[in-house]
Biopython code that builds the backbone (N, CA, C, O; Angstrom):
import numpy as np
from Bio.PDB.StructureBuilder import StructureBuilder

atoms = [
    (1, "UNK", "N", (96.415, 103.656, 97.956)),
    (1, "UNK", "CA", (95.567, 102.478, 97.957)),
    (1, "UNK", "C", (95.147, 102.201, 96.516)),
    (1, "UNK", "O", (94.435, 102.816, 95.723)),
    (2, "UNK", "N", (95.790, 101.136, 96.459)),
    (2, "UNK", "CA", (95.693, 100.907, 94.899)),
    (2, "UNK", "C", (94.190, 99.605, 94.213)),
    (2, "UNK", "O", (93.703, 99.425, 93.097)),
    (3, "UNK", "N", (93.944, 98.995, 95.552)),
    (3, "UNK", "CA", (92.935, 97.952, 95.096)),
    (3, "UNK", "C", (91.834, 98.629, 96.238)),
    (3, "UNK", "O", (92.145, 98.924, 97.392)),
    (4, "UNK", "N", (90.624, 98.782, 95.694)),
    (4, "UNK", "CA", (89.385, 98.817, 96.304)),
    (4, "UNK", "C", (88.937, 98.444, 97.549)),
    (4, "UNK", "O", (88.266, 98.994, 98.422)),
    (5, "UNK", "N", (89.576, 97.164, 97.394)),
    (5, "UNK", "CA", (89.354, 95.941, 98.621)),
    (5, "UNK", "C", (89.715, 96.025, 99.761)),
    (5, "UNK", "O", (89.336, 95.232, 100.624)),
    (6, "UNK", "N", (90.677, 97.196, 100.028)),
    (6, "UNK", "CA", (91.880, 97.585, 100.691)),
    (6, "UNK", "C", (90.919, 98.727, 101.763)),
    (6, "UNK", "O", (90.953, 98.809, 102.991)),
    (7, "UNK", "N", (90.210, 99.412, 100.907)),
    (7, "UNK", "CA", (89.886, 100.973, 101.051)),
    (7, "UNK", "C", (88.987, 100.972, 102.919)),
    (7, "UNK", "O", (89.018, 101.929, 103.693)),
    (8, "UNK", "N", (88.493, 100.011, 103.104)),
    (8, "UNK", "CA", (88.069, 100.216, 104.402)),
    (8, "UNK", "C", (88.698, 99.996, 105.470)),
    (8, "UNK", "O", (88.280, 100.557, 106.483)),
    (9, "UNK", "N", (89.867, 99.131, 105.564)),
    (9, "UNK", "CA", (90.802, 99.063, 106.697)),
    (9, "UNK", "C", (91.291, 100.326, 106.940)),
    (9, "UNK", "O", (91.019, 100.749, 108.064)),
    (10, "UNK", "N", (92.180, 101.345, 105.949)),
    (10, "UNK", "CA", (92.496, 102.006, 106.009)),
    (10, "UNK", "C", (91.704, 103.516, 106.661)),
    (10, "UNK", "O", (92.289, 104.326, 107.381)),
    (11, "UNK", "N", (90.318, 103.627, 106.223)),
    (11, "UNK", "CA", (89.521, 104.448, 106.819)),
    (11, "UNK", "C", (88.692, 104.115, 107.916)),
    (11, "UNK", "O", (87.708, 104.801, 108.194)),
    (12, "UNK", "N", (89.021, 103.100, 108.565)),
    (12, "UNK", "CA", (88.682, 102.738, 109.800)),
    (12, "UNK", "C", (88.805, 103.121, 110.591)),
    (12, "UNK", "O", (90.001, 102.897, 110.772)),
    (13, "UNK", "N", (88.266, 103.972, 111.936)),
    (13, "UNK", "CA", (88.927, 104.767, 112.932)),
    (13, "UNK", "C", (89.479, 103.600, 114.298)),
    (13, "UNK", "O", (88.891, 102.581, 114.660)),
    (14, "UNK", "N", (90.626, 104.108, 114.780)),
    (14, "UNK", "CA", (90.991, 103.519, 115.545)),
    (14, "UNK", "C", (89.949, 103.006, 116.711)),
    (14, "UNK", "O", (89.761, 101.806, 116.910)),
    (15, "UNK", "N", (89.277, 104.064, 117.477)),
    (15, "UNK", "CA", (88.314, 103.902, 118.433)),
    (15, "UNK", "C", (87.441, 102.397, 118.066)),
    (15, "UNK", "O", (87.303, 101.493, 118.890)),
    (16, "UNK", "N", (86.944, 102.368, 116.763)),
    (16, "UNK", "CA", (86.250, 101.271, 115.729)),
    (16, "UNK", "C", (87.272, 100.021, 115.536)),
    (16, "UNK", "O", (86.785, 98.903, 115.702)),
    (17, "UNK", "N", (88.124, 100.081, 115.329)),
    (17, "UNK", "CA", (88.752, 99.222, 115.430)),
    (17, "UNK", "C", (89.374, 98.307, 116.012)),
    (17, "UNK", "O", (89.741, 97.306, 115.397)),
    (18, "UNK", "N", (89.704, 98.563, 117.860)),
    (18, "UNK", "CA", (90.246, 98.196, 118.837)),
    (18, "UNK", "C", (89.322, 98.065, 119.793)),
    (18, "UNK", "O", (89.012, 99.155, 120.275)),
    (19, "UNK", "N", (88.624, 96.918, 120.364)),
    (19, "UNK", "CA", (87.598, 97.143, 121.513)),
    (19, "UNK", "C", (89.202, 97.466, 122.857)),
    (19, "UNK", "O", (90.421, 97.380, 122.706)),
    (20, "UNK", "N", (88.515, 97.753, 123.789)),
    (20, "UNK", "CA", (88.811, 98.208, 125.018)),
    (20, "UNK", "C", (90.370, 98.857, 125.038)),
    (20, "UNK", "O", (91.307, 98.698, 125.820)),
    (21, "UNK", "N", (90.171, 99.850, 123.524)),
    (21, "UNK", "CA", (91.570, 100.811, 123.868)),
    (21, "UNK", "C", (91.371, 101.959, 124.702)),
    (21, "UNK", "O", (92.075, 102.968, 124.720)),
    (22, "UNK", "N", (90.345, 101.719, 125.393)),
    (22, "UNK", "CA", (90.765, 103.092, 126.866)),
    (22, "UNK", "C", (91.427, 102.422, 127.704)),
    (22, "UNK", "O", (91.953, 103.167, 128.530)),
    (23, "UNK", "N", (91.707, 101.019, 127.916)),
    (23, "UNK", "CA", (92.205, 100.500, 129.077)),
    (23, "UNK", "C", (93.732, 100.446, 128.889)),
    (23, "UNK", "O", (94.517, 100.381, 129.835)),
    (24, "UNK", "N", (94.097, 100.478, 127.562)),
    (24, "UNK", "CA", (95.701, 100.778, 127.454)),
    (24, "UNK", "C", (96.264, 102.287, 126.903)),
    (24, "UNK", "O", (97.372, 102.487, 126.405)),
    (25, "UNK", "N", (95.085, 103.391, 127.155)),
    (25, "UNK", "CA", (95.175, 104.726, 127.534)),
    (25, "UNK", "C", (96.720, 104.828, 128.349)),
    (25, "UNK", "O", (97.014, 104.288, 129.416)),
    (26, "UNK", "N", (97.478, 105.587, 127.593)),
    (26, "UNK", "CA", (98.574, 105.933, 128.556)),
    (26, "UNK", "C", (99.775, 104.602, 128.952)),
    (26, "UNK", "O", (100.523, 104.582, 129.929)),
    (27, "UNK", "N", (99.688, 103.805, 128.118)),
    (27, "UNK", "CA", (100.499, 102.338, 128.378)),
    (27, "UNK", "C", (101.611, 102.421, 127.510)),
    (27, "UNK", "O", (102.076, 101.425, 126.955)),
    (28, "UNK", "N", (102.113, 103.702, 127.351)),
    (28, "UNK", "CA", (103.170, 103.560, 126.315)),
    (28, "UNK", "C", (104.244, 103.456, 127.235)),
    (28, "UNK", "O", (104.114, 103.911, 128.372)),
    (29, "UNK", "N", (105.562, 102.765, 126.772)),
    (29, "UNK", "CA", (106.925, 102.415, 127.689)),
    (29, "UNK", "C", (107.730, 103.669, 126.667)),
    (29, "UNK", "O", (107.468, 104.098, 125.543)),
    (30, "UNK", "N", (108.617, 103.932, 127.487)),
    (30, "UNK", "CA", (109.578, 105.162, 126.772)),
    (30, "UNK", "C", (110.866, 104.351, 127.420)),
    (30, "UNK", "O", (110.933, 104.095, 128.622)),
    (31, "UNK", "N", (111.925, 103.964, 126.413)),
    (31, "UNK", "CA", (112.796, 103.091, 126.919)),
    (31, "UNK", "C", (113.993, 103.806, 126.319)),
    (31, "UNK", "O", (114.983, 103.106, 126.103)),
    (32, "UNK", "N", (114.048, 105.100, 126.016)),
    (32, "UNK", "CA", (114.741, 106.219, 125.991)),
    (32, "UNK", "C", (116.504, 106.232, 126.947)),
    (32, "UNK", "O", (117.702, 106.500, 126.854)),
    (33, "UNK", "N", (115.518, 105.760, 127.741)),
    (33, "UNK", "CA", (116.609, 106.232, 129.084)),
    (33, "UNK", "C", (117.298, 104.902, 129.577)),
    (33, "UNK", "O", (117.996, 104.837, 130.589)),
    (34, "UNK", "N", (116.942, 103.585, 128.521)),
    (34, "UNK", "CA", (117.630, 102.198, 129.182)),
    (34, "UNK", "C", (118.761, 101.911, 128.844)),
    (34, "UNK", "O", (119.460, 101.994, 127.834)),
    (35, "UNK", "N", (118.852, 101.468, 130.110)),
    (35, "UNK", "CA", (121.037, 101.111, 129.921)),
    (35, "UNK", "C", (121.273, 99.448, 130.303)),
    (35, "UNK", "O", (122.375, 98.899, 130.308)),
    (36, "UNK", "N", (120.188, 98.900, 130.568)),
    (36, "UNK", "CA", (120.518, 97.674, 130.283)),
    (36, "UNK", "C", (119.260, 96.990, 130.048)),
    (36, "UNK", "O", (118.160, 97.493, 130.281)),
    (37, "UNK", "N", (119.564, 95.188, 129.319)),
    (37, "UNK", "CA", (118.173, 94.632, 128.879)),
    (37, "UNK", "C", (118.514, 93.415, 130.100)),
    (37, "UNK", "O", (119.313, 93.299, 131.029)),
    (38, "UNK", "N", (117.636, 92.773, 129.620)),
    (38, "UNK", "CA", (117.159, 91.781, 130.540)),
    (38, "UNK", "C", (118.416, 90.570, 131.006)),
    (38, "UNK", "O", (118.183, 89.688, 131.833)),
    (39, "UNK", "N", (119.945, 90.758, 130.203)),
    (39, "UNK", "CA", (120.958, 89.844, 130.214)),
    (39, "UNK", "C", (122.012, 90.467, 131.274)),
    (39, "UNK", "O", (122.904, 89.776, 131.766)),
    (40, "UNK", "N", (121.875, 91.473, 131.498)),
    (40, "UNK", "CA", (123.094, 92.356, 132.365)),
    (40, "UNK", "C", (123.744, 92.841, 131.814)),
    (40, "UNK", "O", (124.304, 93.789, 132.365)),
    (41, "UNK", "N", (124.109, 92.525, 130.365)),
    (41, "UNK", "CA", (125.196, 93.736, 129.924)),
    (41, "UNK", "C", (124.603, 94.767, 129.004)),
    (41, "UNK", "O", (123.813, 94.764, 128.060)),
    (42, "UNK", "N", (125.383, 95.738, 129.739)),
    (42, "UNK", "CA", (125.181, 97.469, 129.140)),
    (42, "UNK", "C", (124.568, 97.129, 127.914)),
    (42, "UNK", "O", (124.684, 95.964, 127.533)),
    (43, "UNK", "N", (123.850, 98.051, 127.133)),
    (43, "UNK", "CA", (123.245, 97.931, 125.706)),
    (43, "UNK", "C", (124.289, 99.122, 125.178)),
    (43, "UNK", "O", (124.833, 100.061, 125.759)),
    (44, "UNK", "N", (124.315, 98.540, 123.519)),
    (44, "UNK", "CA", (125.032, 99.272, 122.779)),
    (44, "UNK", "C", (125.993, 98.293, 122.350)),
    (44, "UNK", "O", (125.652, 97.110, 122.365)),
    (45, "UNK", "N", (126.954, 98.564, 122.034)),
    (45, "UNK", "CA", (128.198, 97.134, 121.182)),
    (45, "UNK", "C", (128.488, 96.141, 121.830)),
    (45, "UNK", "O", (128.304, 94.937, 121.649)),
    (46, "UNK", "N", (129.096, 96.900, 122.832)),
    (46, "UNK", "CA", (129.488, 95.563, 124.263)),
    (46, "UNK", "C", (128.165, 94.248, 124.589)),
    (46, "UNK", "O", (128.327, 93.128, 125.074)),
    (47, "UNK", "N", (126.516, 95.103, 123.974)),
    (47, "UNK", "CA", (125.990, 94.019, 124.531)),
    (47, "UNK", "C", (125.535, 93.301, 123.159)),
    (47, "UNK", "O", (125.272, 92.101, 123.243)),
    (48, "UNK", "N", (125.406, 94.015, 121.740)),
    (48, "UNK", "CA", (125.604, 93.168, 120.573)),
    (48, "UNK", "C", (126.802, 92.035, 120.850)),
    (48, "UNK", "O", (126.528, 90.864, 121.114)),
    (49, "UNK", "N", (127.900, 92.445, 120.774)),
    (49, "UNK", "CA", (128.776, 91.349, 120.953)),
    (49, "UNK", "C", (128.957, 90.310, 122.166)),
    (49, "UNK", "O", (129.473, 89.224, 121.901)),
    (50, "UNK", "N", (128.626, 90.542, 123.258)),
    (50, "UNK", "CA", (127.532, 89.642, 123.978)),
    (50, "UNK", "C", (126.828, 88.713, 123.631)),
    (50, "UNK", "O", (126.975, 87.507, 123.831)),
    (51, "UNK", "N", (125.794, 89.437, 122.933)),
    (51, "UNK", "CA", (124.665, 88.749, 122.105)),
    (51, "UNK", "C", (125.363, 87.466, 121.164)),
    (51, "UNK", "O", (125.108, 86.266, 121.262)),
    (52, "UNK", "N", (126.192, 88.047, 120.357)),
    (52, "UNK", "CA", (126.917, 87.510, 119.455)),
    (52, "UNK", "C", (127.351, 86.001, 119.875)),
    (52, "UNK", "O", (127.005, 84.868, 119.542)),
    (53, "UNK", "N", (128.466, 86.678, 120.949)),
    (53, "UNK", "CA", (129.465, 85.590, 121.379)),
    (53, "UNK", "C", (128.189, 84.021, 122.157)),
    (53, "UNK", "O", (128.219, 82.839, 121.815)),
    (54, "UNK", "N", (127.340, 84.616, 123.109)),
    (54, "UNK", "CA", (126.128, 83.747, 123.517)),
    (54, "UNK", "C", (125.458, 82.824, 122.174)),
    (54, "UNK", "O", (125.270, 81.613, 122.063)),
    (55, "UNK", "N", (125.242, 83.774, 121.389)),
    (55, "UNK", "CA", (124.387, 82.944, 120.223)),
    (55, "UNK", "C", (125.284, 81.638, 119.846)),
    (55, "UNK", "O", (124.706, 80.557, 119.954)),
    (56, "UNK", "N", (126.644, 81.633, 119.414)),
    (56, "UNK", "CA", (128.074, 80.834, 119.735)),
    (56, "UNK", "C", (127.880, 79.609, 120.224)),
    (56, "UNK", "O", (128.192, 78.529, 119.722)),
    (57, "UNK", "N", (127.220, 79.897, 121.477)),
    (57, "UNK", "CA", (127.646, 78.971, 122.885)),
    (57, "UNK", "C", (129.208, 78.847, 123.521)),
    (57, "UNK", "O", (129.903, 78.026, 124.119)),
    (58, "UNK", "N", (129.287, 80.287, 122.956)),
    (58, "UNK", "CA", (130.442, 80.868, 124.322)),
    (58, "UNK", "C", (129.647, 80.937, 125.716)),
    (58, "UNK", "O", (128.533, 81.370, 126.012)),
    (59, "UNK", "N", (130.510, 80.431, 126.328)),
    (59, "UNK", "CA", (129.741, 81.283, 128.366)),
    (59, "UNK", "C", (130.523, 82.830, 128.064)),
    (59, "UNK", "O", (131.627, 83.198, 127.663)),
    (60, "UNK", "N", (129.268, 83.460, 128.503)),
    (60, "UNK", "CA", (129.824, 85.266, 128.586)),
    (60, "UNK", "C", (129.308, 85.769, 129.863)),
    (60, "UNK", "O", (128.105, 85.686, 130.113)),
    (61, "UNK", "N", (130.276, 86.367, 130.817)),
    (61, "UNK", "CA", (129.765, 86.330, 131.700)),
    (61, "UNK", "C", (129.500, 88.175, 131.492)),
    (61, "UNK", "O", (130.077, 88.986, 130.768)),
    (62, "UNK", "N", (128.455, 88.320, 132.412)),
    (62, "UNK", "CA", (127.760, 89.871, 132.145)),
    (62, "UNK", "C", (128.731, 90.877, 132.534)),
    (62, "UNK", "O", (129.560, 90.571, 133.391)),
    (63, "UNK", "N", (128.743, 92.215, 131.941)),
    (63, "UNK", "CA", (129.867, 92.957, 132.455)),
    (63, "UNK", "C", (128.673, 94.432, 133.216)),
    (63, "UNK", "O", (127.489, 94.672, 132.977)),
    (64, "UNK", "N", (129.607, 95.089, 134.094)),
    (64, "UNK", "CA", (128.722, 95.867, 134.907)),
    (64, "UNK", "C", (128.235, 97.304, 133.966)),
    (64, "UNK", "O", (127.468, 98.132, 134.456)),
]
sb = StructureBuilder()
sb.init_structure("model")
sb.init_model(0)
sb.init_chain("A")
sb.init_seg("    ")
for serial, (resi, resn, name, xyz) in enumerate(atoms, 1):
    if name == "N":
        sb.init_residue(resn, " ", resi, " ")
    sb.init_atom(name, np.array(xyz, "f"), 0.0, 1.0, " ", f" {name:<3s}", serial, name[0])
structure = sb.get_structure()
């Protein structure tokens, strides 16, 4: 922290900083384990290039 001005955001405690963070206590998503997004095709290249070909305005139809 190089400017002064800075120095209290940083030492701010979270609790102080966020009203009603007990209510998103435990709201974390772990998306670890996902094999597909919201378009139907598999994630990973097949669905980049998906992505790709759609952005285009190719029709892509979803693969299983």
């Amino acid at each position: 922290m190089t400017d002064p001005r800075f120095a209290p955001i940083g030492l701010a405690a979270a609790a102080d900083a966020v009203e009603g963070a007990e209510e998103r206590d435990g709201a974390h998503t772990d998306a670890g384990e996902a094999t597909r997004d919201s378009d139907g095709t598999p994630v990973g290249a097949a669905d980049a290039e998906a992505d790709r070909a759609r952005a285009a305005g190719e029709d892509v139809e979803p693969r299983p």
